[in-house]
Backbone as JSON, one array per atom type, in Angstrom:
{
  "sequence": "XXXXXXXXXXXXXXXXXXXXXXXXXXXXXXXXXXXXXXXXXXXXXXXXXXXXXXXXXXXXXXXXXXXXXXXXXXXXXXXXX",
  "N": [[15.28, -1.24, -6.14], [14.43, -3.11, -8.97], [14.23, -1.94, -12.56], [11.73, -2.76, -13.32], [10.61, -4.04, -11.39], [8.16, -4.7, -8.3], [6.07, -3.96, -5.96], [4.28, -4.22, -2.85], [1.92, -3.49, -0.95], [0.06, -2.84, 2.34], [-2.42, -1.63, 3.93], [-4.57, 0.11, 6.45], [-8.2, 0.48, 5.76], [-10.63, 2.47, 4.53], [-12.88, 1.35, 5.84], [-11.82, 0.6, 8.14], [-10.14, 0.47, 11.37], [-10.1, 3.09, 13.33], [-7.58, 3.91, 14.88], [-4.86, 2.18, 16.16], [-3.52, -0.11, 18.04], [-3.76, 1.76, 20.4], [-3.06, 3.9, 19.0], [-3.25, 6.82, 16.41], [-3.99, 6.35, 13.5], [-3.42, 6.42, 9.84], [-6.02, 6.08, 7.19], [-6.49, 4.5, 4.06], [-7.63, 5.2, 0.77], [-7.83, 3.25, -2.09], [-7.79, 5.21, -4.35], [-6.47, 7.27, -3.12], [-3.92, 6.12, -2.44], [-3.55, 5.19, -5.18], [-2.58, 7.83, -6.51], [-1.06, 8.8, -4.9], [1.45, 7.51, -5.27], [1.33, 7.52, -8.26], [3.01, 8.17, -10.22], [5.71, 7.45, -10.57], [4.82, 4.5, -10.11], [2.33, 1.85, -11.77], [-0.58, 0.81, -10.69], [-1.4, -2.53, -10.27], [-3.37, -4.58, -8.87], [-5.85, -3.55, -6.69], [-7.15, -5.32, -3.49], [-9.65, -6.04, -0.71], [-9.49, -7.25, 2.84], [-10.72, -8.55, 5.68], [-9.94, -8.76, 8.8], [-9.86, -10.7, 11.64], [-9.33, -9.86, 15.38], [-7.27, -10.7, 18.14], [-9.16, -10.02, 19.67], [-11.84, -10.79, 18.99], [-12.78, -8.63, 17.11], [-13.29, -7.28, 14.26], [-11.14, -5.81, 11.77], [-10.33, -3.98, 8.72], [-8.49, -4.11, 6.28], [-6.47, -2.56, 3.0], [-4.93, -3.84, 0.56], [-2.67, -3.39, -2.14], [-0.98, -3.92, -4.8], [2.26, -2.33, -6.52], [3.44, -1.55, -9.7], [7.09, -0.56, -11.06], [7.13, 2.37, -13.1], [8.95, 2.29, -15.83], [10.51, 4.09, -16.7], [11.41, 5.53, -14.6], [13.97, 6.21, -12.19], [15.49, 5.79, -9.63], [17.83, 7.69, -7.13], [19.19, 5.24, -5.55], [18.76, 3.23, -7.6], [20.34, 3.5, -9.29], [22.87, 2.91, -8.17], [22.24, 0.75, -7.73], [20.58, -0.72, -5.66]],
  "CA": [[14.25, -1.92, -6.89], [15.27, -3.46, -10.54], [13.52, -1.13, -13.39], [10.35, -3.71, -13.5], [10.09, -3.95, -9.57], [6.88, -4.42, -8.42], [5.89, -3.95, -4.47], [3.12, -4.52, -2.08], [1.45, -1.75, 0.09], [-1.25, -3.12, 3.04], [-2.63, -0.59, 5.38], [-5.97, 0.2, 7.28], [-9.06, 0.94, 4.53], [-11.68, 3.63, 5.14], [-13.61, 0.83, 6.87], [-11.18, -0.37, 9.24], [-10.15, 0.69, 12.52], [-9.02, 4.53, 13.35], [-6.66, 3.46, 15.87], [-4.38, 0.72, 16.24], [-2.52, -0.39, 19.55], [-4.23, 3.43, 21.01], [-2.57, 5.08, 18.23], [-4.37, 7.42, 15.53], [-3.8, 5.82, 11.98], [-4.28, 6.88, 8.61], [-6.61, 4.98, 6.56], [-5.99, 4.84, 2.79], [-7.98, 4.32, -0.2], [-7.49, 2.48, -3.53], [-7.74, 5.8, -4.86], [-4.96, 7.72, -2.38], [-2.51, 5.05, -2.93], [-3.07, 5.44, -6.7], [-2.64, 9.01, -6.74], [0.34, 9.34, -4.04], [2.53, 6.28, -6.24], [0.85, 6.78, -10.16], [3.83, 9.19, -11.16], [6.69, 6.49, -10.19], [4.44, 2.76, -10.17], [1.3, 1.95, -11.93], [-1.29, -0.25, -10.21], [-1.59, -3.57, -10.78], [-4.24, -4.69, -8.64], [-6.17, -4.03, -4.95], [-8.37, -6.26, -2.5], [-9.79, -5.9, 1.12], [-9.44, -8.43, 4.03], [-11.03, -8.75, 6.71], [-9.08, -9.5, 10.03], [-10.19, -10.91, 13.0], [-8.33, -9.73, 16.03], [-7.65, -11.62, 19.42], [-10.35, -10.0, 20.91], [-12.9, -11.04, 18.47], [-13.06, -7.75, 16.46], [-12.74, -7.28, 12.65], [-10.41, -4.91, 10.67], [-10.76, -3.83, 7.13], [-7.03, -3.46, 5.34], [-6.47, -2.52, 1.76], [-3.79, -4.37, 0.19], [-2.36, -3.18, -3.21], [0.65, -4.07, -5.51], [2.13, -1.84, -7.67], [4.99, -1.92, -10.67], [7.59, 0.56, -11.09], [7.24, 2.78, -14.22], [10.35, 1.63, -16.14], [11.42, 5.29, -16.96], [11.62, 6.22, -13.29], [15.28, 5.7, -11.82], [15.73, 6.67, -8.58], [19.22, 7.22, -6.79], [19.4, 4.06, -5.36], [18.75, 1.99, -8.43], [22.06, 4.2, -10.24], [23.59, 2.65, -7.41], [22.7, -0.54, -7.91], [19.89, -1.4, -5.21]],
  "C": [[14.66, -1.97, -8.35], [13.84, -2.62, -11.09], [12.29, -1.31, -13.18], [9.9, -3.82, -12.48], [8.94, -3.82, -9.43], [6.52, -4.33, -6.66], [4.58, -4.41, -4.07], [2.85, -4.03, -1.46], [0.15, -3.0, 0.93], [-1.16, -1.63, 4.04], [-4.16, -0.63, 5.43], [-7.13, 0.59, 5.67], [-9.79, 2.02, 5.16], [-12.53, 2.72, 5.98], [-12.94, 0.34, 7.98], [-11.18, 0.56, 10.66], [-10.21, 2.7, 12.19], [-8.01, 4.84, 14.2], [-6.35, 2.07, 15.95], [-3.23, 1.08, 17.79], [-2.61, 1.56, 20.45], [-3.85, 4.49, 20.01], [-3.58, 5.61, 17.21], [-3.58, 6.63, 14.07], [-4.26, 6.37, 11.34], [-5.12, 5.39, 7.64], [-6.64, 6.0, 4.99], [-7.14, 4.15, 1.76], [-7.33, 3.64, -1.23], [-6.7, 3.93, -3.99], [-6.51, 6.59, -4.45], [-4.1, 7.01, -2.56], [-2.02, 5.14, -4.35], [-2.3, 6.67, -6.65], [-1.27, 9.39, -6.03], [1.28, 8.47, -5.36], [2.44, 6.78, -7.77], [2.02, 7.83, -10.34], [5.1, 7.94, -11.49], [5.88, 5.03, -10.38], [2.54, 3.19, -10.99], [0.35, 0.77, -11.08], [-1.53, -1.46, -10.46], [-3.39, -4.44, -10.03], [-4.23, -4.31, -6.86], [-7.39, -4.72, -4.65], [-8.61, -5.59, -1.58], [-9.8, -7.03, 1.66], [-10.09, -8.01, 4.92], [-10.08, -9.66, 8.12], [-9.86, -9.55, 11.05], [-9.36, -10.94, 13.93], [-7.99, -10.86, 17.13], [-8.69, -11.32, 20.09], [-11.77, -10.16, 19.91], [-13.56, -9.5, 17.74], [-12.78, -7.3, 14.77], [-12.31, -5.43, 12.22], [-10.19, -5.16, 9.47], [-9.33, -3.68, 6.83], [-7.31, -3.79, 4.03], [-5.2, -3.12, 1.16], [-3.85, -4.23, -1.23], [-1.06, -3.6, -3.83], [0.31, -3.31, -6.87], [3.37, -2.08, -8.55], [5.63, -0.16, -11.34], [7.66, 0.72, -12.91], [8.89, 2.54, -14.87], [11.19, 3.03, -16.49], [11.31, 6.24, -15.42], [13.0, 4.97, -12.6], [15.33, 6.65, -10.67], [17.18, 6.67, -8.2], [19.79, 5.76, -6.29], [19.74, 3.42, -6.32], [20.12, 2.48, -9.59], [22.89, 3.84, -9.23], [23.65, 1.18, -7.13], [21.8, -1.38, -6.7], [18.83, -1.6, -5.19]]
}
């Protein structure tokens, strides 16, 4: 990721499912996402969606983008990816 890099995170919200395809999922807030990332990226902004599945059921996902703090260099990016 170049210095400025900025990403995109979706996953389940606290309202969404608690299982997907039988499995157990984690569901993430705004706030957990800040808090795991804010040392390395700062937030730029999040939403929620609403999905409607095939079987006529709605899921909540949180979708965030964040931007990498410019004084965080990880090994990779001293390597050039």
């Amino acid at each position: 990721m170049s210095p400025n890099g900025s990403m995109a995170i979706g996953t389940f919200s606290p309202n969404g499912p608690t299982k997907c395809s039988g499995l157990e999922i984690k569901q993430c807030t705004e706030e957990t996402l800040y808090q795991t990332l804010r040392q390395h990226f700062q937030k730029i902004r999040c939403i929620t969606e609403d999905h409607t599945t095939p079987f006529n059921t709605i899921q909540n996902f949180l979708f965030c983008s964040f931007r990498k703090v410019a004084s965080f260099t990880s090994f990779h990016d001293k390597r050039g990816f």
